[in-house]
C-alpha positions in Angstrom: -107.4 28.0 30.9 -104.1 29.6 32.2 -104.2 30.5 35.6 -102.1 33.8 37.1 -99.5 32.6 39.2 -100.0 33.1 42.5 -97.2 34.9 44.6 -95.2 31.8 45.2 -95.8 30.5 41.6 -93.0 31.5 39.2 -94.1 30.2 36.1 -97.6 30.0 34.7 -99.9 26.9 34.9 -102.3 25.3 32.5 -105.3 23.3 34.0 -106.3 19.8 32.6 -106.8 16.1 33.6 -104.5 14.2 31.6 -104.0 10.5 33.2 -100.3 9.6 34.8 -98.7 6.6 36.3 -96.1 7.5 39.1 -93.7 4.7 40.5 -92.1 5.9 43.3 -88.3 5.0 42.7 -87.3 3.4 46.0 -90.5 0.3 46.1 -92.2 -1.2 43.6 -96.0 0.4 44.0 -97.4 1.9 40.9 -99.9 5.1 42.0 -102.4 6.0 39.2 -103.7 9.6 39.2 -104.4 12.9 37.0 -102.8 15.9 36.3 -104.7 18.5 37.6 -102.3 21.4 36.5 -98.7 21.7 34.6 -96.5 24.0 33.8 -92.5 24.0 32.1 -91.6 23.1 36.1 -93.7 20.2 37.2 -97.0 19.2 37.4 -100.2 19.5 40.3 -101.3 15.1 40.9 -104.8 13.8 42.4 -104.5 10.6 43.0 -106.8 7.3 42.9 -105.7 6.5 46.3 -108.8 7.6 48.7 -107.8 9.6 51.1 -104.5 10.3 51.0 -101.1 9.6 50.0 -99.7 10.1 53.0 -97.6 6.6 53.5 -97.3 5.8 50.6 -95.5 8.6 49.4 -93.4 11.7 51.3 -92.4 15.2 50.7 -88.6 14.5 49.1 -89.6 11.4 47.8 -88.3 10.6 44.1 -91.0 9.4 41.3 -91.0 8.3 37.7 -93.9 9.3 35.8 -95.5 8.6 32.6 -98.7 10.1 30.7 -100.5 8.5 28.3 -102.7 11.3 26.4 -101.9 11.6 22.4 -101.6 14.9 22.2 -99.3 14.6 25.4 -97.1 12.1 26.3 -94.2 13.0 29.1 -92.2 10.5 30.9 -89.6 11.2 33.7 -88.4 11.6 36.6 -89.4 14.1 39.8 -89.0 14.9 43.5 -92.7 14.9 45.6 -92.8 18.6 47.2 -95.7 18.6 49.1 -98.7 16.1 49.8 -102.2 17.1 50.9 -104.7 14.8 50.9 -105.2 12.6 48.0 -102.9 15.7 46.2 -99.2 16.2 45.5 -97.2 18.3 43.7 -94.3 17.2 41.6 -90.8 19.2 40.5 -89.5 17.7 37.4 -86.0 16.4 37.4 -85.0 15.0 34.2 -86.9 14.7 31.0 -86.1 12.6 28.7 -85.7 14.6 25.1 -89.0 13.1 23.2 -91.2 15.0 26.5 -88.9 17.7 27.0 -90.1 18.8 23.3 -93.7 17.9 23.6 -94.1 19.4 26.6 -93.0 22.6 25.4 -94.2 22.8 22.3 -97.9 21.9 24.1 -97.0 25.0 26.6 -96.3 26.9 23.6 -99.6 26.3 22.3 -101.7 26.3 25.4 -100.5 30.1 26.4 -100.9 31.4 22.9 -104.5 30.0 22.5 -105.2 31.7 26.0 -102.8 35.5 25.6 
């Protein structure tokens, strides 16, 4: 389902659960989550880490991540721009070209099933 962007949202979002693996770039910790929502800008996390990620991760913070769905597999790199709870949103900073494509192509498909 696509949601409307809300006034601060400039691009539109597409809710799922696909399973990701961020390793914040300046320690060694692996943090295992979902993607609760995505879009061609970054991605929406809930983490595993009960209950929060406060600590262990901070607003600014740089992350690689990695999916692991079939039918969607993006890996890069991102900046944490806000933390709530056991939540944190993620601004994409570098694709590599293999995701860039799949990602948009799965976009692509996503807003056209839902138009």
């Amino acid at each position: 389902m696509v949601k409307v962007p809300s006034e601060k949202r400039k691009r539109l979002r597409i809710d799922l659960e696909i399973k990701i693996k961020l390793n914040p770039v300046k320690t060694d910790s692996k943090i295992y989550g979902w993607i609760q929502d995505l879009s061609s800008w970054g991605l929406r996390i809930r983490t595993e880490i009960p209950p929060q990620i406060v600590g262990i991760l901070k607003e600014g913070d740089k992350v690689k991540f990695e999916t692991y769905e079939d039918f969607l597999k993006i890996r890069g790199q991102g900046m944490i721009k806000w933390i709530w709870e056991n939540m944190a949103g993620v601004k994409f900073e570098g694709l590599d070209n293999e995701s860039k494509k799949s990602l948009e192509e799965f976009l692509r498909i996503c807003f056209r099933k839902n138009a």
